[in-house]
N, C-alpha and C positions, 0 to 999 in steps of 0.2 A: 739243860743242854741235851740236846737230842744225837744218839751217836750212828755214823753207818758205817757199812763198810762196802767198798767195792767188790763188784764182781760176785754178788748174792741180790738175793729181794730180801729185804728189810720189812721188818713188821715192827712199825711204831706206834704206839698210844700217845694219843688224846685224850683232853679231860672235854666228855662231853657237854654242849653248851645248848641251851633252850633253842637257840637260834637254827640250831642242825635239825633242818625236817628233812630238807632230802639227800636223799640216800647217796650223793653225787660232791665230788671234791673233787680242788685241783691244789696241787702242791709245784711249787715253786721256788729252786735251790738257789740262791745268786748267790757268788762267793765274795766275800766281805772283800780281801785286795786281789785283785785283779777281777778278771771278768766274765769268765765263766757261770753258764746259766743253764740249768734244766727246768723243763716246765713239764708236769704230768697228767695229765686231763684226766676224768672221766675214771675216778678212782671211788669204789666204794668200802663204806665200813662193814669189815666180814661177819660185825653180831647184827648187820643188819637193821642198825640204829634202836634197839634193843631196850624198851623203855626201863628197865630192870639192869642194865649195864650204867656205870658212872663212866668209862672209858668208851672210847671208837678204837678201832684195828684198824692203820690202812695198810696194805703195802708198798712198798717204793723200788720199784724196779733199778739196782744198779748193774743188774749181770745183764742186759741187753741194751742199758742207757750207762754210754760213757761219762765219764764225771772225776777229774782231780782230783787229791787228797787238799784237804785244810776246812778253813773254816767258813760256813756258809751261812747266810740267814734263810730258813725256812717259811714259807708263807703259806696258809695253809687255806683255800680259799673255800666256801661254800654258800652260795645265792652271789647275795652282797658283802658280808659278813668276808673279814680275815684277819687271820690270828698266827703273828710270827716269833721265830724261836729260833733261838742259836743252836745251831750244829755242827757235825764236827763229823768229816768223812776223811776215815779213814785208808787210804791204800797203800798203805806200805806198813813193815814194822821192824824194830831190829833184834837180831838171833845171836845169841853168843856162837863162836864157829867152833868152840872146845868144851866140851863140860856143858854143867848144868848149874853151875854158881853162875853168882852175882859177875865176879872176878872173872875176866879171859882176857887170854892174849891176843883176840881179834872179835870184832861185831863184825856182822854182814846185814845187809841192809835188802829184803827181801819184797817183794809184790805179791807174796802167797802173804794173806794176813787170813791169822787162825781166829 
């Protein structure tokens, strides 16, 4: 499963595959219930398809592309060739509002995810 989180660029690996000659992807978020979709064009691997790398780097812009918390399928397209993965975007998280234990007398429930 592949994790993101909102409101940052994401750099996820890839297990690089024979089939990736050029240097061009496109990533594709659809969310498993409901219906939210982002599509990302024209994304390259930062070692530059690196014949000596076993991974690809892409990044995945969520700080200027809005996108919900849950769970998404990722698609990861390059030619013809796609290759999809379960994700998981994160945008929220919960804070104890007392202390630094486990145990409090309140969560709060935040949109700054650390």
């Amino acid at each position: 499963m592949k994790h993101l989180k909102t409101g940052v660029v994401n750099t996820l690996s890839f297990i690089k595959l024979k089939s990736f000659t050029v240097n061009s992807f496109s990533v594709t978020l659809t969310k498993v219930v409901g219906t939210d979709t982002l599509t990302l064009s024209s994304l390259t691997d930062l070692n530059g398809l690196d014949p000596c790398k076993d991974f690809i780097k892409i990044n995945i812009d969520l700080l200027s592309n809005t996108l919900s918390g849950g769970e998404y399928v990722l698609s990861l397209t390059n030619g013809d060739k796609t290759e999809s993965y379960l994700s998981h975007v994160k945008s929220y998280q919960y804070n104890n509002a007392t202390g630094t234990s486990i145990y409090s007398d309140s969560v709060v429930l935040s949109n700054t995810v650390d």
